[in-house]
C-alpha positions in Angstrom: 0.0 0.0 0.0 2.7 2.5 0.5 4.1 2.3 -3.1 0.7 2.7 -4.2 0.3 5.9 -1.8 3.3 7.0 -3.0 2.6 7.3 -6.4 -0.2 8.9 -6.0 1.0 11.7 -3.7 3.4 11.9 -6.6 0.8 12.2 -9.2 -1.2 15.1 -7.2 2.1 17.2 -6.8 2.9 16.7 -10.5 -0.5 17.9 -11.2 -0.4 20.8 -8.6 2.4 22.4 -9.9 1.3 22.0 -13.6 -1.4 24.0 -12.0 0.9 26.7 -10.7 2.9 26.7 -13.7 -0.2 27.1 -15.7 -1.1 30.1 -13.4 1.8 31.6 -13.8 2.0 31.3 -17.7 -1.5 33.1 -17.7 -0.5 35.8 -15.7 2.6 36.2 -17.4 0.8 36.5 -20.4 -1.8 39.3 -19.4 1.3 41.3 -17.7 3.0 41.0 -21.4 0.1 42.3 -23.1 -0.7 45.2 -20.7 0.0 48.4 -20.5 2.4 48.4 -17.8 5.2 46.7 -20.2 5.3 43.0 -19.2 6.4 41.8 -15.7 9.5 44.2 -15.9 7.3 47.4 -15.8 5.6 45.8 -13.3 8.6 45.3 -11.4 9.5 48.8 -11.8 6.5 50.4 -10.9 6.7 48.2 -7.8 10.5 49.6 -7.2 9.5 52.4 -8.2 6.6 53.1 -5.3 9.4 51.8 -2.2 8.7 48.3 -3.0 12.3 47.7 -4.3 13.2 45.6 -1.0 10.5 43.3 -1.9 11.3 43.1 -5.5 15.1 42.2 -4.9 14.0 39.7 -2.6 12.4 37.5 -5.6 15.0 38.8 -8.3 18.2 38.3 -6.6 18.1 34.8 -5.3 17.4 35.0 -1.9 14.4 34.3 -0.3 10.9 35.9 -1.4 9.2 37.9 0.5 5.5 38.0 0.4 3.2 41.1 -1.4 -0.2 41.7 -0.4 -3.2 42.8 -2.4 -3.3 46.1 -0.3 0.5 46.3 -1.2 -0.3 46.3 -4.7 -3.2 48.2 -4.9 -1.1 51.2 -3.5 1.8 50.4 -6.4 -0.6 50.2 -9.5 -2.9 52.7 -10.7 -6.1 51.9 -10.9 -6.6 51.6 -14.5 -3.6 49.2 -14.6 -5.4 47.2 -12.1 -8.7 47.1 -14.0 -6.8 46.3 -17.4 -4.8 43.2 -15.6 -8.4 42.0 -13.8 -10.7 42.6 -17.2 -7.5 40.7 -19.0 -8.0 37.9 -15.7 -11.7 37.8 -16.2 -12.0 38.3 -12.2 -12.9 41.0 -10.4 -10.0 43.4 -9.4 -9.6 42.7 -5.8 -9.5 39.1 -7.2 -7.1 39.9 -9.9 -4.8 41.3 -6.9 -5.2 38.5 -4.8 -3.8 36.3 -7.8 -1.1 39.0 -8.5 0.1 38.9 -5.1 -0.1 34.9 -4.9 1.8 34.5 -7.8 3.8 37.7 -8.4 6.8 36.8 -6.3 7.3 33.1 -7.9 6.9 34.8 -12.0 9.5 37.2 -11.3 12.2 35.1 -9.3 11.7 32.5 -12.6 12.2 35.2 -15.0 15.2 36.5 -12.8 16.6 32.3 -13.2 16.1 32.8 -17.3 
């Protein structure tokens, strides 16, 4: 029984981080068609509002430090925030949720490329 447990827990992580990947991809994707510029203009705008601290914390190797929505609602105007939710298809305090969830993970992969 515990090869066959095994296996399985193995199949559900595969699967949840598909899932992430697949999150990430999407957002990735809205942040390169928006008007912001891609994750980079993100980035900067977050730098750019005293957010740097948390930005080199994802870019520069070490450990990632977590963004909350309210974090990001201060950073990004709100028609940037509309634009990434309508692009979502979710509401924007959903769309910033997602940002915030995700955000940290996109941008230390990019910083890997």
């Amino acid at each position: 029984m515990g090869f066959l447990d095994d296996a399985i827990g193995a199949v559900k992580g595969a699967v949840l981080q598909g899932a992430e990947g697949s999150a990430q991809g999407v957002l990735n994707n809205v942040l390169q068609g928006s008007s912001l510029g891609g994750l980079s203009g993100v980035l900067g705008q977050l730098q750019s509002s005293g957010l740097g601290d948390l930005v080199s914390s994802w870019t520069g190797g070490g450990q990632g430090l977590p963004i909350s929505a309210d974090q990001l609602k201060a950073a990004l105007t709100p028609e940037h925030i509309q634009e990434i939710a309508s692009s979502l298809g979710m509401d924007p305090n959903s769309a910033l949720a997602h940002l915030a969830e995700h955000l940290p993970m996109l941008a230390g992969n990019q910083a890997q490329s």
